[in-house]
C-alpha positions in Angstrom: 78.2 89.2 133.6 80.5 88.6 131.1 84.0 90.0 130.0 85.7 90.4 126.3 88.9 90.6 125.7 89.9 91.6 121.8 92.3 89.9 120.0 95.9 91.1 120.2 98.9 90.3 118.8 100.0 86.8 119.0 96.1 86.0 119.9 93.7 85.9 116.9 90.5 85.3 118.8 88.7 87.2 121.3 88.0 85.7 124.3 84.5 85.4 126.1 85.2 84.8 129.8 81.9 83.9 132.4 82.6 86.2 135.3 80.0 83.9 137.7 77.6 80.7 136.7 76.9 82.2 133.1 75.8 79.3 130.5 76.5 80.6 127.0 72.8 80.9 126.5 72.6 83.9 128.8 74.9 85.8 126.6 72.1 87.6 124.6 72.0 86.5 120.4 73.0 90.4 119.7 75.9 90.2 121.7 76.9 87.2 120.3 76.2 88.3 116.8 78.2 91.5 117.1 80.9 89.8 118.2 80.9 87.0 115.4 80.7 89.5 112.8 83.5 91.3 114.8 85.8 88.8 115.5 84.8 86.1 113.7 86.9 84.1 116.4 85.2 83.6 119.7 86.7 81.9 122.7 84.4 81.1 125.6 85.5 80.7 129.2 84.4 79.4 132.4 80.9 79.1 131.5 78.9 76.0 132.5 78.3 73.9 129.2 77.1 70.1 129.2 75.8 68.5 125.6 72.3 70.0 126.4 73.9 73.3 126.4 76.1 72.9 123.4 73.0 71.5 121.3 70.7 74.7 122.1 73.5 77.6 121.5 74.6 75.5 118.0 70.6 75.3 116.7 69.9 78.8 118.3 72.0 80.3 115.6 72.1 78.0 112.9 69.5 76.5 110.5 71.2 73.6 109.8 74.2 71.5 110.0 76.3 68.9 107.6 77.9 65.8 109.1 81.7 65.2 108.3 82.0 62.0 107.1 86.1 61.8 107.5 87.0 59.0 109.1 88.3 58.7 113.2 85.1 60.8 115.0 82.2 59.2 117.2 78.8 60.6 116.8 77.7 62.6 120.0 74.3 63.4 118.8 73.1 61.8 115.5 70.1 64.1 114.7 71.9 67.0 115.4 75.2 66.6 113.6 77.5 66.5 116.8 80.8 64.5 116.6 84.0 64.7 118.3 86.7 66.1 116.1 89.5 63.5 114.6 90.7 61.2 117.9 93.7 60.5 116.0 96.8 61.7 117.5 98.3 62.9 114.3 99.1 67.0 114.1 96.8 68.8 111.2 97.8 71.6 108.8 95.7 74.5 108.5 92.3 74.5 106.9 88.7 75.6 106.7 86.3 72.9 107.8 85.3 71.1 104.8 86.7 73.3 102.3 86.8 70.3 99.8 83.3 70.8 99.3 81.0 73.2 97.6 79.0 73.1 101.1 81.6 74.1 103.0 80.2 74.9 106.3 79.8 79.1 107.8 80.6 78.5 110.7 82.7 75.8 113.4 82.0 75.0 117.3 84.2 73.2 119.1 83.4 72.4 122.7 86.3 70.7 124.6 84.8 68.0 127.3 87.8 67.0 128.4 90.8 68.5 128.0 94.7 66.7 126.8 97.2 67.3 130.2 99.9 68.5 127.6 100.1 68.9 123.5 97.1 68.6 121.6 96.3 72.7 120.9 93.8 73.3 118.1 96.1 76.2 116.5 94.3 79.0 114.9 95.0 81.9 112.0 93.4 84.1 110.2 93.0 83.8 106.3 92.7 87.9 106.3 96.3 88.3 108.1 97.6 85.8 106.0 96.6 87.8 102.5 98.3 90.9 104.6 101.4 88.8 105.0 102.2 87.5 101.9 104.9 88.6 99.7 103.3 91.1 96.7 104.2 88.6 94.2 102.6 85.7 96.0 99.7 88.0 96.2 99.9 88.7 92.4 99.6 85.1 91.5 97.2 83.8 93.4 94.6 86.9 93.1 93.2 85.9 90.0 93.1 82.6 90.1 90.7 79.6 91.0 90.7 76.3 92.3 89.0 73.0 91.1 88.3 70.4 93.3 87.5 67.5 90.9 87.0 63.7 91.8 85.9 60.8 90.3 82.6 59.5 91.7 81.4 56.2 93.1 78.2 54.6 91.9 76.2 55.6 95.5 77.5 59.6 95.0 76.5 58.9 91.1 73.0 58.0 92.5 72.5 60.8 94.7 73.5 63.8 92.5 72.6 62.5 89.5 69.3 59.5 90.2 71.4 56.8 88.9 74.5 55.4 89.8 75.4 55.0 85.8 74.3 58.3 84.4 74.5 58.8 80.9 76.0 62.1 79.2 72.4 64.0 79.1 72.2 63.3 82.3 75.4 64.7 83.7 74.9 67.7 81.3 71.9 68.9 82.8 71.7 67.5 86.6 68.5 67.8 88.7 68.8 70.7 90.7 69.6 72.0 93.0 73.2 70.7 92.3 76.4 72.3 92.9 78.8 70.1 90.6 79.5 69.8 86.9 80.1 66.3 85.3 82.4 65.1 83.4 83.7 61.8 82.6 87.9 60.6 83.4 89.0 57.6 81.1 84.7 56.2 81.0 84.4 57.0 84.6 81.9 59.8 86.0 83.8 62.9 87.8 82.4 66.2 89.3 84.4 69.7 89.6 83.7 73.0 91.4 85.7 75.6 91.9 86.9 78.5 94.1 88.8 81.9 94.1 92.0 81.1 95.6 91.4 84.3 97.2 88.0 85.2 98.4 86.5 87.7 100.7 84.7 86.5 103.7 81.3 86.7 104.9 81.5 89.6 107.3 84.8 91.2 106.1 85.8 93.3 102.8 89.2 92.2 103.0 90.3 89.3 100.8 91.5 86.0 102.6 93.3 82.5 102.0 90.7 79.9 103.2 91.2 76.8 101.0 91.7 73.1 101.1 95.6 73.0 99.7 97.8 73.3 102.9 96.0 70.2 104.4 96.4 68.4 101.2 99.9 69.2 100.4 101.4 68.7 103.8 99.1 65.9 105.7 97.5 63.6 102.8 100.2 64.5 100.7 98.4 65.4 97.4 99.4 68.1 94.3 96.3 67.4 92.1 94.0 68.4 94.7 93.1 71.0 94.4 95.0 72.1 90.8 94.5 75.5 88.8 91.9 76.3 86.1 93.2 73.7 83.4 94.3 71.2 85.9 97.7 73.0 86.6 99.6 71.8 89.7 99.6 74.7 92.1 103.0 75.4 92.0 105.1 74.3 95.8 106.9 77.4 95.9 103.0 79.0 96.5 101.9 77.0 98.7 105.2 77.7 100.6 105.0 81.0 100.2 101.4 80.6 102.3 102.6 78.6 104.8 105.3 80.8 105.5 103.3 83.9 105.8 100.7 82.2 108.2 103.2 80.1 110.0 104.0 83.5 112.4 100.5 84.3 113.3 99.1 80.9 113.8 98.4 80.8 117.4 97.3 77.7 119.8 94.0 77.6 121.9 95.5 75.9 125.1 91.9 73.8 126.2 90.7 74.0 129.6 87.5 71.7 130.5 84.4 73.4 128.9 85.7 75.5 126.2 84.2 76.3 123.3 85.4 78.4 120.7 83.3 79.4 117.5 85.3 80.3 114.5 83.8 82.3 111.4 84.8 78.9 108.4 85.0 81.8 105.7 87.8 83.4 107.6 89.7 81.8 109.9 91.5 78.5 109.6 92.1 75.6 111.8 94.7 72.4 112.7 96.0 71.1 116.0 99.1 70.2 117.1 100.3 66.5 117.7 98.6 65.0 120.4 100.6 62.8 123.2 97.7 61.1 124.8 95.4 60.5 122.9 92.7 59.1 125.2 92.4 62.5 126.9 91.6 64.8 124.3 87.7 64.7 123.4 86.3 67.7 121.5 83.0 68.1 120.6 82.3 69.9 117.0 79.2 70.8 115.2 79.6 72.4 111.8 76.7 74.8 110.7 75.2 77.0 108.5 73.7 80.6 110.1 70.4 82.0 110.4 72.4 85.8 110.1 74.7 84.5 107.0 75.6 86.5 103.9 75.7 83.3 102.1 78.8 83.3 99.1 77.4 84.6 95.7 78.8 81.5 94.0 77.0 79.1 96.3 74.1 77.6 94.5 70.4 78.6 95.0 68.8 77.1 97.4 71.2 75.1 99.1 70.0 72.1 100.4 72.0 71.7 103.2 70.6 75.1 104.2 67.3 73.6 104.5 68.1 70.8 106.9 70.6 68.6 108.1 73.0 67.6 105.0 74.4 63.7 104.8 75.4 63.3 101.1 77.1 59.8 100.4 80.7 60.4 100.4 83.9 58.2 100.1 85.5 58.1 103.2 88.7 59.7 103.7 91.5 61.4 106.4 90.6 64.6 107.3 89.0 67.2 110.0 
């Protein structure tokens, strides 16, 4: 048997609590999926979870999975994706899991192995409330507006998108497909872009939301060109303060006990943690997937490799969750 209790105010997630020796594989897929598209923020509690456990309820509702190559996180599983989460100590603004990337992932599991005695909450908020909190002029300027996420390549990322790591201009004009970049070059070097609304309505919910890689870069890696506007405009500071002021007040902490897991919709809800005092206690297990149910985005590309099967693409390494 198994209890749910909604979100309420101050909690964004509902929470999932074993009532005897429930593994999460005895809560049936419908329930599950009901409550996903519900919620879209699912803690689990008291259930009896080990990596076996954790590998069978990730692949029973995902096809696949991509590996986050950010620096700072031990592979748990190799052929199935699982890593812990960053073992650095630092805190983290919020974010959407790989949200810097075209292939940013539907949905997050983190399962908590072993659990930090103080500090260390991964905080939670959801990019609907926050739409629903900002200021009508915040709203205004952001609504019709993208983002570009452009960087300049290395030869090995050249080589995988593009079959050479020195691809000349017919080449980056018309890439093999499936590819979810366009090419450019930046003073003789190759760059790809893609872009993003700034707002843009989640999987299972008609309601816009604010899901997007600019609070992490702004306040933790400490970069304004990254994402920028539609011509390469700085996103101006007093809009991304504007966000971080409207989701600062519903952000709340999951407090981990041993065997947690939580599962958080990636096109909806956003994710940090708070600093982390010792750091040698703390190890969270993550997997980062892509659903069998999902309503994929209507500006992802066709065909989606990564999900086909397990997605590795060559990336510089980086600081990040």
């Amino acid at each position: 048997m198994i209890s749910v209790l909604p979100p309420e105010r101050g909690r964004p997630y509902a929470i999932i609590v074993a009532e005897g020796q429930e593994s999460p594989l005895d809560v049936p897929e419908s329930t599950f999926v009901d409550l996903y598209k519900t919620y879209g923020a699912l803690l689990f509690r008291s259930f009896e979870v080990n990596l076996e456990t954790f590998r069978t309820f990730t692949s029973r509702y995902c096809s696949s999975s991509v590996f986050n190559e950010s620096p700072d996180r031990l592979l748990v599983d190799r052929e199935n994706n699982i890593q812990t989460v960053n073992l650095g100590g630092d805190p983290f603004p919020l974010h959407p899991e790989l949200s810097r990337e075209p292939w940013k992932p539907d949905v997050c599991f983190f399962w908590c192995m072993s659990p930090p005695s103080r500090g260390g909450e991964t905080v939670v908020c959801d990019g609907v409330d926050i739409v629903r909190n900002l200021p009508r002029p915040i709203y205004d300027a952001l609504k019709p507006r993208r983002l570009h996420y452009t960087q300049v390549m290395a030869p090995e990322v050249c080589a995988y998108w593009l079959g050479s790591p020195d691809p000349d201009d017919e080449t980056m004009r018309n890439p093999p497909a499936p590819c979810p970049y366009t090419f450019f070059r930046i003073n003789g070097r190759v760059a790809r872009s893609f872009s993003r609304p700034a707002l843009h309505k989640p999987m299972f919910s008609d309601d816009l939301a604010f899901g997007n890689f600019l609070l992490f870069a702004r306040y933790y890696l400490g970069k304004r060109n990254f994402p920028t506007f539609e011509q390469g405009e700085i996103v101006p500071d007093e809009l991304v303060e504007a966000v971080k002021a409207a989701s600062d007040p519903i952000t709340a902490p999951v407090v981990w006990r041993e065997n947690d897991f939580i599962v958080l919709d990636n096109s909806r809800f956003m994710h940090g943690r708070n600093a982390i005092i010792e750091q040698s206690e703390r190890r969270i297990a993550s997997y980062f997937g892509y659903l069998k149910f999902a309503v994929p985005d209507a500006e992802e590309i066709a065909d989606a490799p990564w999900r086909r099967e397990a997605f590795r693409p060559p990336q510089p390494r980086r600081p990040g969750v």
